[in-house]
BADREN-396755 format. One line per field, with one value per residue (C-alpha): residue number from 1; residue in one letter; x, y, z. Coordinates in Angstrom, 2 decimals. Each point is the difference from the previous one (the first is absolute). Example, Ala and Ser with C-alpha at 12.3 -4.5 7.8 and 13.67 -1.06 7.14 Angstrom:
% BADREN-396755
mimi (1  2) $
dodren (A  S) $
u (12.30  1.37) $
v (-4.50  3.44) $
w (7.80  -0.66) $
END
This chain:
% BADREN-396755
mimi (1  2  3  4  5  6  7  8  9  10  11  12  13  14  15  16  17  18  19  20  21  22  23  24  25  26  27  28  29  30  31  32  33  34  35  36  37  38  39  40  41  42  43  44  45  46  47  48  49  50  51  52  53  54  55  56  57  58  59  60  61  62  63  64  65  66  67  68  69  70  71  72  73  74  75  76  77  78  79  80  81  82  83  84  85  86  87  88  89  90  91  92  93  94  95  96  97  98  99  100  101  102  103  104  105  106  107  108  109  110  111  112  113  114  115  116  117  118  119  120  121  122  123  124  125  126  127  128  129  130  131  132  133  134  135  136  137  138  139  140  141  142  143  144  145  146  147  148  149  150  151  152  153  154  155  156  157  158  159  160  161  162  163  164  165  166  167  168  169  170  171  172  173  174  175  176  177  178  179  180  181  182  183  184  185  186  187  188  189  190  191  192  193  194  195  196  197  198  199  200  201  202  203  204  205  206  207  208  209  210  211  212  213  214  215  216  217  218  219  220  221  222  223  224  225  226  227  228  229  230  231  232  233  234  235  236  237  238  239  240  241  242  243  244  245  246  247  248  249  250  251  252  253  254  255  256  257  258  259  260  261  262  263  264  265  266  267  268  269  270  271  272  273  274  275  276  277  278  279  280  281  282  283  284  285  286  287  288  289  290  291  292  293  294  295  296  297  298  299  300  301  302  303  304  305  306  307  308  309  310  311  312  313  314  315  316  317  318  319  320  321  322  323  324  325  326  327  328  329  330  331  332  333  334  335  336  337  338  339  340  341  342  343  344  345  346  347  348  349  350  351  352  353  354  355  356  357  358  359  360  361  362  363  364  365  366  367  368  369  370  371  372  373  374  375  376  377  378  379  380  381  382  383  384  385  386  387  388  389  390  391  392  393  394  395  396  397  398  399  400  401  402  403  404  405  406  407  408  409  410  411  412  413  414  415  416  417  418  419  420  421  422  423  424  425  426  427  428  429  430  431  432  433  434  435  436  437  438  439  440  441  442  443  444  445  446  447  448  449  450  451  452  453  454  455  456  457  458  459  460  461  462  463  464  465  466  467  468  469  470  471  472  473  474  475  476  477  478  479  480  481  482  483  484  485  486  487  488  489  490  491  492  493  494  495  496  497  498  499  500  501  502) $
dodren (X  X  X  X  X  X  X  X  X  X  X  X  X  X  X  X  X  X  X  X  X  X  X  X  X  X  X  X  X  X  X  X  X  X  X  X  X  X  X  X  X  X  X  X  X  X  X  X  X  X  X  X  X  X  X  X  X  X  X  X  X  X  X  X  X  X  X  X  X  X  X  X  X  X  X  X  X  X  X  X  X  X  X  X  X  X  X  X  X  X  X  X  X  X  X  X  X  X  X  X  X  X  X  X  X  X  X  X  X  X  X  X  X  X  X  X  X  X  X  X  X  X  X  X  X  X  X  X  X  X  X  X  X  X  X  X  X  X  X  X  X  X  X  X  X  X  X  X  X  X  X  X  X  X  X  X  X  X  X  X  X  X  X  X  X  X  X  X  X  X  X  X  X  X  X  X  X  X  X  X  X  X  X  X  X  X  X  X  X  X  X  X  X  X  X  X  X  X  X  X  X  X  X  X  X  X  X  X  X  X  X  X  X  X  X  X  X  X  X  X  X  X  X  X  X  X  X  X  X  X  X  X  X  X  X  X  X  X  X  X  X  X  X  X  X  X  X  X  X  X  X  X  X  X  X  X  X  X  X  X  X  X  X  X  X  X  X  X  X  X  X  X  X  X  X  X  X  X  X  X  X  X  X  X  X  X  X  X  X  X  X  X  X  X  X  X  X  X  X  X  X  X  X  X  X  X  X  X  X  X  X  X  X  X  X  X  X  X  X  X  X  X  X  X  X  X  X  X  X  X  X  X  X  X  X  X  X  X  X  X  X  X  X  X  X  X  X  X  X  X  X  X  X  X  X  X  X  X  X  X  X  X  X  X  X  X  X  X  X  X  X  X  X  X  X  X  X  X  X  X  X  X  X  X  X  X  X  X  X  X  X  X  X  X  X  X  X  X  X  X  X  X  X  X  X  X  X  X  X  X  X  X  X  X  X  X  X  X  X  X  X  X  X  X  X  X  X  X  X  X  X  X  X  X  X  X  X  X  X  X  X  X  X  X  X  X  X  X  X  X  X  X  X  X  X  X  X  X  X  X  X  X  X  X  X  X  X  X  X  X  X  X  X  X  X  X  X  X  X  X  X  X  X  X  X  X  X  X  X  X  X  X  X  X  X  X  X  X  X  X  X  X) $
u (94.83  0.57  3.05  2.48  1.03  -1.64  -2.08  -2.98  -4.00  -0.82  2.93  -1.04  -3.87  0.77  2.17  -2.61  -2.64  2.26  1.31  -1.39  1.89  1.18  -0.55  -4.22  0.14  -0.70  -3.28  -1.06  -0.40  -2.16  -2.31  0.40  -1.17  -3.35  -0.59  0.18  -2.10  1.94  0.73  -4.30  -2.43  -2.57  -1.36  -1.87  3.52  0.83  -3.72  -1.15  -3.88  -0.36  2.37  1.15  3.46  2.77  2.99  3.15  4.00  2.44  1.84  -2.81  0.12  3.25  -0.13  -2.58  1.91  3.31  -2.31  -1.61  3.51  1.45  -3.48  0.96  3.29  -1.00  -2.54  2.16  2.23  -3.15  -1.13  2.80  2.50  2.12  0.51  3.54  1.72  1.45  2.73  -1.21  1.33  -0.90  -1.52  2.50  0.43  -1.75  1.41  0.29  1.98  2.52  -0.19  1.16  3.09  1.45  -0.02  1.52  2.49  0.89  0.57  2.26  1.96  0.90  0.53  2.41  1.85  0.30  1.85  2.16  0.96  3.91  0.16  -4.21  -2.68  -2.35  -3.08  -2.18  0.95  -0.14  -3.56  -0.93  1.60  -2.01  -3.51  1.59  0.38  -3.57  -1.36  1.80  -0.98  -3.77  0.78  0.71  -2.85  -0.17  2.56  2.58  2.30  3.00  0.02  -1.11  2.92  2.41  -2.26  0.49  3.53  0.97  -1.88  1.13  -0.70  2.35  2.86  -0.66  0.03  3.21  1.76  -1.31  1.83  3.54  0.03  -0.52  -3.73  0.44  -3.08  -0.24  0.26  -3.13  -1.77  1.07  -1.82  -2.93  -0.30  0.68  -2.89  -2.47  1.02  -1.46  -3.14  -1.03  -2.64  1.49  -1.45  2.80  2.81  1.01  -0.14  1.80  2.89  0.13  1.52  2.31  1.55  -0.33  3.15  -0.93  -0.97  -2.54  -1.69  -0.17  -1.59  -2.89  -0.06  -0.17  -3.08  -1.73  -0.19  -1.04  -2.65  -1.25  0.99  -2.20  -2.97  0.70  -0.11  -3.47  -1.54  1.08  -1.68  -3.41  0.07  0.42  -3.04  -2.41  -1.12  -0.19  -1.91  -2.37  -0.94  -0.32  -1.53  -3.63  0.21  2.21  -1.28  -3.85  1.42  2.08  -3.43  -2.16  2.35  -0.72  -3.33  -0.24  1.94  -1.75  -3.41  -1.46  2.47  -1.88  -2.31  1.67  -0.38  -3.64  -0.82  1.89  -1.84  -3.63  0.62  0.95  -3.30  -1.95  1.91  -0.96  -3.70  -0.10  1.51  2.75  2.72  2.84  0.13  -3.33  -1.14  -0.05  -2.73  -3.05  -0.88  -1.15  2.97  2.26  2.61  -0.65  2.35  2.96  -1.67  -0.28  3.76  1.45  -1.86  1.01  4.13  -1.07  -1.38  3.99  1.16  -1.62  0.04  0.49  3.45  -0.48  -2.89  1.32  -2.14  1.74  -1.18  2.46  0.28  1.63  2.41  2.74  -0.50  -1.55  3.04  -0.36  -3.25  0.43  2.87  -2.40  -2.77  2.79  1.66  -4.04  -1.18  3.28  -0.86  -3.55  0.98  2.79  -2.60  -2.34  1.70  1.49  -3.65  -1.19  3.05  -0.89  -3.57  0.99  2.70  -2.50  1.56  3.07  1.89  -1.63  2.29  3.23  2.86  1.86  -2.54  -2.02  3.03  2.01  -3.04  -0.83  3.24  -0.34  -2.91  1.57  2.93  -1.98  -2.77  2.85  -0.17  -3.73  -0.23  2.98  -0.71  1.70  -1.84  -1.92  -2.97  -0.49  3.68  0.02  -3.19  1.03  3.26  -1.43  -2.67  3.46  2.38  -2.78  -1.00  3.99  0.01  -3.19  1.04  3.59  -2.01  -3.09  3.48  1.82  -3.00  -0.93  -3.25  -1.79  0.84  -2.38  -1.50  0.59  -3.49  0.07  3.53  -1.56  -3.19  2.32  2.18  -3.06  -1.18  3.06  0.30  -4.19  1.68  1.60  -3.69  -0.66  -4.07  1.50  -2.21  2.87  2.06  -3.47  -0.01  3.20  0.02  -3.52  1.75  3.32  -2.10  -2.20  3.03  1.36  -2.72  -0.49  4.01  -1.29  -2.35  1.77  3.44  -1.10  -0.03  2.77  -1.72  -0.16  -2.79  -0.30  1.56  -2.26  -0.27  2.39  2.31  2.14  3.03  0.57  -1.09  3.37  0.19  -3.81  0.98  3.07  -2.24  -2.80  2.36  1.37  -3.52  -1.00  2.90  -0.58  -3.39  0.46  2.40  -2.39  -3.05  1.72  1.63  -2.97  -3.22  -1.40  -0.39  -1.05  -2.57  -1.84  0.09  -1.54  -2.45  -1.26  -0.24  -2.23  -2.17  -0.27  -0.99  -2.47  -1.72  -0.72  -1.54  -2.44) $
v (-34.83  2.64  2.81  -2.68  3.10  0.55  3.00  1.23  -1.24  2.68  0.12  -3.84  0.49  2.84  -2.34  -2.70  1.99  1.11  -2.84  -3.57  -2.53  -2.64  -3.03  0.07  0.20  -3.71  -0.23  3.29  0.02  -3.40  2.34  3.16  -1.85  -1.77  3.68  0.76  -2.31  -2.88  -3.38  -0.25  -2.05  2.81  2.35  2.56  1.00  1.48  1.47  0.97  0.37  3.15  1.89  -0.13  -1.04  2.55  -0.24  1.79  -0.15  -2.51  2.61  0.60  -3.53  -1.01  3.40  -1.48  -3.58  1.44  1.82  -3.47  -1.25  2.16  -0.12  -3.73  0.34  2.55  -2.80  -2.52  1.50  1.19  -2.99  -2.40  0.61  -2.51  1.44  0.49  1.49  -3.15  -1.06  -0.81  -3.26  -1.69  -3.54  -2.56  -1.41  2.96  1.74  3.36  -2.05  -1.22  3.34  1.51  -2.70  0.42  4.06  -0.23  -2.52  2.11  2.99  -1.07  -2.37  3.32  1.61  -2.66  0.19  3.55  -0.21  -3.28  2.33  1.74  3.00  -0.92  1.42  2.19  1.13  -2.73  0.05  4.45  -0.54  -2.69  2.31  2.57  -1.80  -1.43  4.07  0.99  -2.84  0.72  3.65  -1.15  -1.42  3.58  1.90  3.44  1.12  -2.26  2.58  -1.52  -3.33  1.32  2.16  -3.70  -1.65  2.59  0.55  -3.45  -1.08  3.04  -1.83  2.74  -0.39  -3.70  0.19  2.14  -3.01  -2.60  2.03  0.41  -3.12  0.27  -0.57  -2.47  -1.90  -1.80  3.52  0.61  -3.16  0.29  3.46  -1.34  -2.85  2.62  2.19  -3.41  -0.91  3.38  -0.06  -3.11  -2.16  -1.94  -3.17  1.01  0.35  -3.69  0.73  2.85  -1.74  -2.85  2.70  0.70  -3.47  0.08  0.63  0.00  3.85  -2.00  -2.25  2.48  2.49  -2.18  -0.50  3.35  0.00  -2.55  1.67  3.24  -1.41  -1.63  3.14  1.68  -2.21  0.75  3.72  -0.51  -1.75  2.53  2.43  -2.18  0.00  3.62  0.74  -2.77  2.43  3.16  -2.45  -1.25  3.70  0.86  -3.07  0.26  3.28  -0.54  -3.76  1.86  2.92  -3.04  -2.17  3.02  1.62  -4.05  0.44  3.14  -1.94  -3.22  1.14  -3.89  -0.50  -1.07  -2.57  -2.98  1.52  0.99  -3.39  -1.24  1.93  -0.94  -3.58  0.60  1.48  -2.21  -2.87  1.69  0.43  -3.48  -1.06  -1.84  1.22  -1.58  1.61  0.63  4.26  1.30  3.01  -0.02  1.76  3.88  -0.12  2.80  -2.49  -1.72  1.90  -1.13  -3.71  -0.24  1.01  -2.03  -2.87  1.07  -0.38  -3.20  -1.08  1.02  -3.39  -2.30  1.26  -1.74  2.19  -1.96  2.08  3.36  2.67  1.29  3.19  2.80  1.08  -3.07  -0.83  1.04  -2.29  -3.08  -2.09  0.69  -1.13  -3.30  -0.49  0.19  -2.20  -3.20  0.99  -0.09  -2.62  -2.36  1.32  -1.04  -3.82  -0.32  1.45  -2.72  -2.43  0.45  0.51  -3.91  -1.10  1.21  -0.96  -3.51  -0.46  1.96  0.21  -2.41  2.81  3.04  2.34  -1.82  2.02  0.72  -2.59  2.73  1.99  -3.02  -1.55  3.74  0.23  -3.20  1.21  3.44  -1.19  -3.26  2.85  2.78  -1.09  0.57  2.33  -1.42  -1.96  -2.77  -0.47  -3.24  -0.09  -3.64  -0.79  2.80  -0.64  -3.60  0.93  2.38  -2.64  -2.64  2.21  1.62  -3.76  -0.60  2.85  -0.54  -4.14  1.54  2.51  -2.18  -2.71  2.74  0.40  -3.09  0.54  -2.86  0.31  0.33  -3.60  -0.35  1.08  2.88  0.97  -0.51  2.22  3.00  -0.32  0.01  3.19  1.63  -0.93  1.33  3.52  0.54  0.79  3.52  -1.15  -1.99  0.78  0.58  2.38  1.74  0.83  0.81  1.87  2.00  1.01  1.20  2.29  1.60  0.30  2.17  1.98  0.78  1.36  1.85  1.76  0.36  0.80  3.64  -0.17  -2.61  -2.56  -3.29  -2.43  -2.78  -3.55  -1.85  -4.15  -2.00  2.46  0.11  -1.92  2.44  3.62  1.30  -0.69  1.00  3.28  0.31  0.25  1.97  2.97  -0.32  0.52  2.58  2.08  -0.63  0.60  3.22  1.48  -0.74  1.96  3.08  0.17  -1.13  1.32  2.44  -2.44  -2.25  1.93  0.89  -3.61  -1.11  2.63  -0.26  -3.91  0.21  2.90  -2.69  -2.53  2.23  0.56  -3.96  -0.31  2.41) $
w (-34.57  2.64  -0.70  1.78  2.89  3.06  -0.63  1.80  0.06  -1.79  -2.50  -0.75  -0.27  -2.33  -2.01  -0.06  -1.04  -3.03  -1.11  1.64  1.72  -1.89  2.05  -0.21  -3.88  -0.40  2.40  -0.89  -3.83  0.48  2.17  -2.01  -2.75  1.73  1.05  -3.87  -1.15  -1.18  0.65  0.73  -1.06  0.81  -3.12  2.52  0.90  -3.03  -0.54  3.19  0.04  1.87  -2.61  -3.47  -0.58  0.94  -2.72  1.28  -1.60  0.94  1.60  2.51  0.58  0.16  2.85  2.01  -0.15  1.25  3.28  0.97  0.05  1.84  2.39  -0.01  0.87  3.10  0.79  0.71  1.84  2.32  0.63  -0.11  2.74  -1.70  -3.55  -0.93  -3.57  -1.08  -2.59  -3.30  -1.53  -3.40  0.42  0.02  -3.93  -1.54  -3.11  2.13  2.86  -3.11  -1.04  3.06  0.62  -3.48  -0.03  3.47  -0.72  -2.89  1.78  3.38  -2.91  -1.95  3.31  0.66  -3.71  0.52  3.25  -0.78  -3.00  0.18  0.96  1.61  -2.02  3.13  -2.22  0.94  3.36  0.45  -1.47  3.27  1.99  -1.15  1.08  3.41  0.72  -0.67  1.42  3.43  -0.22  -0.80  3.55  1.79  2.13  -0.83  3.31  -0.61  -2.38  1.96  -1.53  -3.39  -0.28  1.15  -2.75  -2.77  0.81  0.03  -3.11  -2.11  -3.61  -1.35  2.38  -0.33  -3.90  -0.01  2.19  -2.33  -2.90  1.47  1.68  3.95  0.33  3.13  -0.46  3.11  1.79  -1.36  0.85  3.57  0.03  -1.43  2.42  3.25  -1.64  0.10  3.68  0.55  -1.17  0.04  2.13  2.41  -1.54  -2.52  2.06  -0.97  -3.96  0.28  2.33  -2.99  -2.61  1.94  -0.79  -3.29  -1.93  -3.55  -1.28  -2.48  2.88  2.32  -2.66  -0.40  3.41  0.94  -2.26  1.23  3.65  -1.01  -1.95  3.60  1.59  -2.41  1.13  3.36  -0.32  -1.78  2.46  2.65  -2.10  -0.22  3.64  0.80  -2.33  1.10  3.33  -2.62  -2.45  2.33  1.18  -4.22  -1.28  0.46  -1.73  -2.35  -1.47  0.16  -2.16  -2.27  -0.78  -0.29  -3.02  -1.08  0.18  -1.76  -3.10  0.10  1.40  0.13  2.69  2.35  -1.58  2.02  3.19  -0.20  -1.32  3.01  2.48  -1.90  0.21  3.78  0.81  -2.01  1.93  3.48  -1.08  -1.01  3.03  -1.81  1.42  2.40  3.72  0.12  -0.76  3.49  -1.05  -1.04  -3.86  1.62  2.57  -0.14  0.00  -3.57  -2.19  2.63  0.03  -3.71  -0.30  2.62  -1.67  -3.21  1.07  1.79  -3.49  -1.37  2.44  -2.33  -3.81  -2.43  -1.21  -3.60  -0.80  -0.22  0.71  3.57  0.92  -1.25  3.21  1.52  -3.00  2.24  2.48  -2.00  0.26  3.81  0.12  -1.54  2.04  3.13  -2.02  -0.29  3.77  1.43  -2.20  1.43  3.89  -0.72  -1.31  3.29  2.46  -1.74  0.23  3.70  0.60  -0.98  1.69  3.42  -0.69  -1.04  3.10  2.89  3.72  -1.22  -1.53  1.33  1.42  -0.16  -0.44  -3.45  -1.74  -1.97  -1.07  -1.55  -1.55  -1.29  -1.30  -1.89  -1.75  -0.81  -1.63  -1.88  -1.58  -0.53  -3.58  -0.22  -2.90  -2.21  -2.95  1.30  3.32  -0.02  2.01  0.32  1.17  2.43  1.84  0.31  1.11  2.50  1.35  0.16  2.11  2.18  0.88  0.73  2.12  2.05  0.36  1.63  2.05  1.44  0.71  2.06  2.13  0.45  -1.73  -2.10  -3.50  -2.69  -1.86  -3.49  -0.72  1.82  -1.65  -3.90  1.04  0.96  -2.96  -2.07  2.00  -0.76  -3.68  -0.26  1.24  -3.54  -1.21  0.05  0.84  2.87  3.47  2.13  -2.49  -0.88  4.20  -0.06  -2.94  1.02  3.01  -1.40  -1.90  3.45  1.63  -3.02  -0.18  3.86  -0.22  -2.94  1.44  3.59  -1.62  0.46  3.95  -0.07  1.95  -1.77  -0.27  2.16  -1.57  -1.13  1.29  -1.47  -1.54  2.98  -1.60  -2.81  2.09  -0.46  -3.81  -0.04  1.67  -2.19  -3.35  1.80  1.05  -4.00  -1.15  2.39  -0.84  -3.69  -0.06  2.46  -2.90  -2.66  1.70  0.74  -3.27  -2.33  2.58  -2.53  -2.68  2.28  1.78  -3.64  -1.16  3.33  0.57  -3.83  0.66  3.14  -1.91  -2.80  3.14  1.16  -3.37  -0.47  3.26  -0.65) $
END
């Protein structure tokens, strides 16, 4: 975690860089240790062809690891305007959550025994006193001496101690100081815990309670800090993750063996002409290095993330990827579907207001379980052909229109239930077309004028757009910070090209 005060950008990059942050340990070892070399199936990553092994000390290694986390860490706070430094809690029933309630039990009951004691016993309490002060001092910008000098005054641990001893250590005094010192620096979303102590009466309640809001205050003071150094991140990052993965690559030299196999396949797809989109260049443009890649991050929306072997320079942003494979793959089954409705119905429900939002919405939240084990395709295709039907009976009624025969009905629930097929014709369209209209923003993102739409993806453009502007940004970030690598890999591969057709 961040130093909970609210220091500068550059006081907090400088303490990243030293130390990590805490809260991207989890996702990051799982990629530090794909970059390593473990957890894959694949033996040319240990013994790289082009070069014998390089051995090097766990301390070089463990080195590197701590870098890509802390490149991690800078990562996500790039490109997710959203990350916050959160709390961490033990899972519910786990040995470390039983743990954690027994010690703390054991501590404000002693604290409690102590004070209930005659003449009251302060040690316990002198020593929470003690971490209350530095915690509100951690709190202090560098100008405010003022309030320091109130803070170390008032919580003089001597003085305190030597009031404790002959008996007129007013307790409560203190509390009441500590509480003013919160309402000062704290959010206002914390105005409301800090007005609770007040109430409480009981020097052992309020303790712990006192606690438990500078522990959120904490938080808060992080996250201030995160966003004050996203703008000086985003200025440092292509530099600074570049500089990160090559002192990788100079430890683990076979680095990049995912990512040039990535980019081969690619251009063996676009030769082959077996690639979704359709390659807008022909193989001597100028243009095929950008083609292949664009192609090649198009080819990221439908991997198969069970396989391993993600290119090392994506690891990053692999969960973000398959998050945009499931959201696209569920736009592409709703736009389907709406699609053979609208077919099936013609002029009787074309263009009649709020129909195509609630029967969109219907579909969105029956697939919104599409890629949970649970999900049941069968039930929720039938369901979706059932309340669709429902809706469009109601509808055609309102208009007066003629509603559909029972034949008619059972042929468009069996239309809609054929759309759970991947090979389906109508989600193959649909599909096929998501995928042009991705890469026409790819390759327009740099003059910010976005591809036409195409037909029958009107009813999910803004989603569409949504995940296009992710990628674009995503895939924007990735160039700039991995274009040398990139450049090599690409130009080798289209030597390589060359070479066979002669």
């Amino acid at each position: 975690m961040p130093k909970e005060s609210n220091k500068s950008s550059k006081e907090e990059q400088n303490k990243m860089d030293k130390d990590g942050m805490e809260n991207s340990a989890e996702p990051s070892e799982e990629m530090i240790g794909k970059r390593m070399g473990r957890n894959t199936p694949s033996p040319h990553r240990l013994t790289p062809q082009s070069s014998p092994p390089r051995f090097v000390s766990v301390e070089e290694l463990m080195e590197t690891a701590k870098g890509v986390t802390n490149m991690a860490l800078a990562h996500e706070i790039v490109l997710n305007s959203a990350f916050q430094v959160k709390p961490f809690e033990p899972e519910e029933g786990s040995l470390e959550k039983q743990v954690k309630e027994i010690m703390h039990k054991a501590f404000w009951d002693c604290l409690e025994t102590e004070l209930s004691e005659n003449p009251p016993s302060y040690s316990h309490a002198i020593k929470l006193v003690g971490d209350i002060k530095e915690t509100l001092l951690s709190f202090l910008l560098p100008g405010q001496s003022r309030l320091r000098g109130q803070i170390e005054e008032a919580l003089d641990l001597s003085l305190i101690q030597q009031e404790a001893e002959n008996g007129a250590l007013d307790i409560s005094k203190v509390a009441r100081f500590i509480i003013d010192m919160m309402a000062t620096f704290c959010a206002p979303c914390r105005d409301s815990d800090v007005k609770n102590l007040r109430e409480i009466t009981e020097i052992v309640p309020l303790f712990r309670s006192i606690f438990a809001v500078l522990d959120k205050m904490k938080i808060d003071m992080a996250n201030f800090a995160v966003s004050s150094l996203r703008p000086h991140l985003l200025q440092q990052s292509v530099e600074y993750e570049r500089k990160k993965f090559h002192e990788f690559l100079e430890k683990q030299p076979n680095a990049l063996d995912f990512t040039k196999k990535w980019l081969q396949d690619t251009a063996d797809n676009v030769n082959r002409g077996e690639v979704e989109g359709g390659a807008t260049c022909t193989p001597n443009s100028s243009q095929l290095p950008l083609t292949l890649h664009n192609h090649a991050y198009l080819g990221l929306l439908k991997w198969d993330h069970d396989g391993g072997s993600f290119p090392e320079t994506l690891l990053m942003d692999q969960s973000r990827f398959q998050e945009m494979q499931q959201d696209l793959e569920q736009l592409a089954l709703v736009a389907s579907v709406l699609l053979i409705v609208y077919n099936s119905a013609g002029d009787a429900i074309s263009g009649l207001p709020g129909l195509m939002e609630r029967l969109k919405k219907t579909i969105k939240i029956l697939v919104s379980e599409m890629h949970t084990p649970s999900f049941n395709d069968d039930e929720t295709f039938a369901a979706i052909g059932e309340k669709l039907c429902m809706e469009l009976r109601g509808c055609l009624s309102q208009h007066g229109f003629s509603l559909f025969s029972a034949e008619r009905e059972s042929t468009l629930k069996g239309q809609i239930v054929a759309a759970k097929f991947a090979d389906n014709p109508i989600r193959k369209v649909i599909d096929s077309r998501i995928q042009t209209y991705l890469l026409g923003f790819l390759e327009t993102c740099s003059n910010r004028c976005a591809p036409a739409l195409p037909g029958g993806l009107a009813p999910i453009s803004k989603e569409l757009e949504e995940i296009a502007v992710k990628l674009g940004r995503l895939v924007t970030f990735n160039k700039l910070v991995y274009s040398p690598f990139y450049q090599k890999i690409l130009q080798e591969i289209l030597i390589r090209g060359e070479n066979v057709d002669v």
